[in-house]
FIMI-311048 format. One record per residue (C-alpha): x, y, z. Coordinates in steps of 0.2 Angstrom, whole numbers, plus 5000, padded with zeros to 4 digits. Layout:
<atoms>
XYZ ...
</atoms>
This chain:
<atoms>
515255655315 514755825308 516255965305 516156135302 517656235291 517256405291 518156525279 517956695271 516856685261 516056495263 515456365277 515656195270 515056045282 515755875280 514555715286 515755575290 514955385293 515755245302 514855065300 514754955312 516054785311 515254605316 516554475321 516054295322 516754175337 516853995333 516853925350 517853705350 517153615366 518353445368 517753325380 518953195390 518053045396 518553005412 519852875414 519352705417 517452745410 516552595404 516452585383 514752595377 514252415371 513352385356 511552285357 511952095353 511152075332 509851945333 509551955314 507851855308 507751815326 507351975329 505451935323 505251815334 504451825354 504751635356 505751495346 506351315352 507451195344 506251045350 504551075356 503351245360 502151185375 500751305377 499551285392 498151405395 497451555385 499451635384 499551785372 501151795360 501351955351 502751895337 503151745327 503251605336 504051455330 505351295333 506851205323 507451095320 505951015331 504151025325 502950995338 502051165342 500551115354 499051235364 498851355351 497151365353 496751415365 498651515366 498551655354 499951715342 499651895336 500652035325 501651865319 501551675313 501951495318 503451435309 503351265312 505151165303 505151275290 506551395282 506151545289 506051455308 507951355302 508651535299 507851605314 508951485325 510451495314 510451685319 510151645339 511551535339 512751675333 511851815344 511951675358 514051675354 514051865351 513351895369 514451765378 515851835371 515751995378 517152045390 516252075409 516152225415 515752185433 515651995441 513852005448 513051895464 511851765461 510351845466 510152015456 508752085469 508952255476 510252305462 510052445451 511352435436 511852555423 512352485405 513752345404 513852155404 513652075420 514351905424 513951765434 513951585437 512251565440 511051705441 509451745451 508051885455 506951885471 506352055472 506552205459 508152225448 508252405440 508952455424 509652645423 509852705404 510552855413 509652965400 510352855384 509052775375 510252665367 511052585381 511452405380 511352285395 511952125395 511851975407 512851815408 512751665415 513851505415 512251405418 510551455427 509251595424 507851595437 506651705443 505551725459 503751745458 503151915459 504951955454 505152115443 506352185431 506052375431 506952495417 507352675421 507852835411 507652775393 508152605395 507352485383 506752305383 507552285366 509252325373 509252185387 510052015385 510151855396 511451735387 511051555399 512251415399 510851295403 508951335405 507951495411 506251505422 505251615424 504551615443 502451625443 501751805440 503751875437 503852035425 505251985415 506252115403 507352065389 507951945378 508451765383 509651645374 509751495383 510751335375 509251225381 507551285387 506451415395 505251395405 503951535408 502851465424 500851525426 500451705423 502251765420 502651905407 504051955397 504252105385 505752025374 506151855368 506251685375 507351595362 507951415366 509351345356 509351145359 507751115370 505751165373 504851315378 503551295390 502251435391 500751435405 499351565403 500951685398 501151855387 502651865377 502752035368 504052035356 505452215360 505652345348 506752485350 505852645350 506852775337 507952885349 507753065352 508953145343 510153275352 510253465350 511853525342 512453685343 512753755325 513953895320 513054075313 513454135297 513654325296 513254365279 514054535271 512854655266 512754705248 513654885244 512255025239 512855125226 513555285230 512455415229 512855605230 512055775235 512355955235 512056085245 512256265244 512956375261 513656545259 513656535240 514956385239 514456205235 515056055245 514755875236 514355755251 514555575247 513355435256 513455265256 512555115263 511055155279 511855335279 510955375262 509355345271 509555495283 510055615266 508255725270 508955735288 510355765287 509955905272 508655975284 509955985299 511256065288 510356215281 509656235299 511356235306 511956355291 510656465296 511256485315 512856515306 512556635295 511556735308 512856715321 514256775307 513156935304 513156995324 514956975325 515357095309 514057225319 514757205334 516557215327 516057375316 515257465332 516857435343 517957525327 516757665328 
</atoms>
């Protein structure tokens, strides 16, 4: 703002600055779950199991050119038979040994962990047709004949668990299908008794059964088929051990900082109208404008001046 004191024998002009003032909002969102929602559930710890995409507690029978991508291994049994011509890649045969002994002590307390889950829904026997979103499911026996599909709902982390007081067994050309971010790693099938595998079935997740699996000809799993007290039978199968892949990590909103801007140091100017002198202090972005506003000034007190001079003429030409 520019103001103009005119007196008798001086014009002085006064340059008045107003910065501008920044606020900063911090904005709190509180969200309420919906009453009744369904606890996330944590994945079921396999611990050194976790290496392994089969283990038996009494015998691994292998028939045909079946692939294994893991370790693959049995205890306290020994007998590992039909590798050649099964394959075991991206692992080793633990045959009685240590690391296979530890392997099972860790399946039997994954196998408790996931039978002591509280059900979140009571399940039919045949799973076919269904699509199910994370939680433990609960049966007495359970089946699939046709397609079963997993829904993640967008959360790679969500955690699917099936039980079963005593069967596992699956159709041919049965399917286990997984949806929005669902992962193989994040399926379990605790079995009360023994699980097969129907022929050519695409299996997906890890089984704990108390006694055996059975995988029948050209059936694949992406997971684990771990059997506590009995044998795994594999013919012409692939077994690709599940790993979680690492999961994507979420935006978040993040509060700006206004940072103050560092005083300039006061500068000052004179300028000289009608004899007088006025001392015009600038601070800050104003002082960037001192030329102009110098240049608009003496213009201004120019107009002034001359205006000043036509009234005194005009005012001595009314006394004559």
């Amino acid at each position: 703002m520019i103001g103009i004191h005119r007196g008798r024998r001086a014009c002085t002009i006064s340059v008045v600055a107003i910065g501008p003032v920044t606020a900063a909002f911090a904005v709190a969102l509180l969200l309420i779950g919906e009453g009744g929602a369904l606890a996330a559930q944590a994945a079921v710890g396999l611990g050194t199991a976790q290496s392994f995409a089969v283990l038996a507690g009494t015998t691994v029978t292998n028939t045909g050119p079946s692939l294994i991508s893991g370790n693959l291994g049995v205890s306290p049994g020994s007998a590992v038979t039909g590798f050649p011509p099964g394959t075991v890649s991206s692992g080793t045969i633990h045959s009685e040994d240590a690391v296979a002994a530890q392997a099972q002590a860790d399946t039997t307390t994954a196998y408790n962990d996931a039978a002591g889950r509280s059900p979140s829904a009571v399940v039919t026997a045949d799973l076919g047709g269904q699509t199910l979103v994370s939680g433990v499911y609960q049966g007495a026996t359970l089946g699939l004949t046709g397609t079963l599909t997993l829904n993640a709902q967008g959360n790679q982390s969500a955690v699917f668990i099936f039980q079963s007081a005593s069967t596992l067994i699956t159709a041919s050309a049965s399917r286990v299908v997984l949806t929005n971010g669902a992962q193989a790693c994040n399926v379990f099938w605790q079995v009360g008794s023994s699980a097969t595998l129907g022929t050519n079935s695409v299996f997906v997740g890890t089984i704990l059964a108390l006694t055996s699996v059975t995988a029948d000809t050209g059936a694949t799993a992406a997971g684990r088929l771990l059997a506590r007290n009995g044998a795994v039978t594999l013919d012409s199968n692939t077994i690709t051990m599940s790993a979680c892949a690492t999961p994507t990590p979420t935006p978040t909103a993040t509060r700006s900082t206004v940072t103050k801007p560092t005083p300039t140091p006061v500068s000052t100017a004179s300028t000289g109208l009608g004899g007088g002198k006025a001392r015009l202090p600038f601070t800050g972005a104003v002082a960037g404008y001192l030329p102009t506003v110098g240049l608009l000034a003496v213009g201004l007190g120019g107009v002034l001046l001359l205006f000043g001079r036509r009234v005194n003429r005009y005012a001595g030409h009314h006394r004559l």
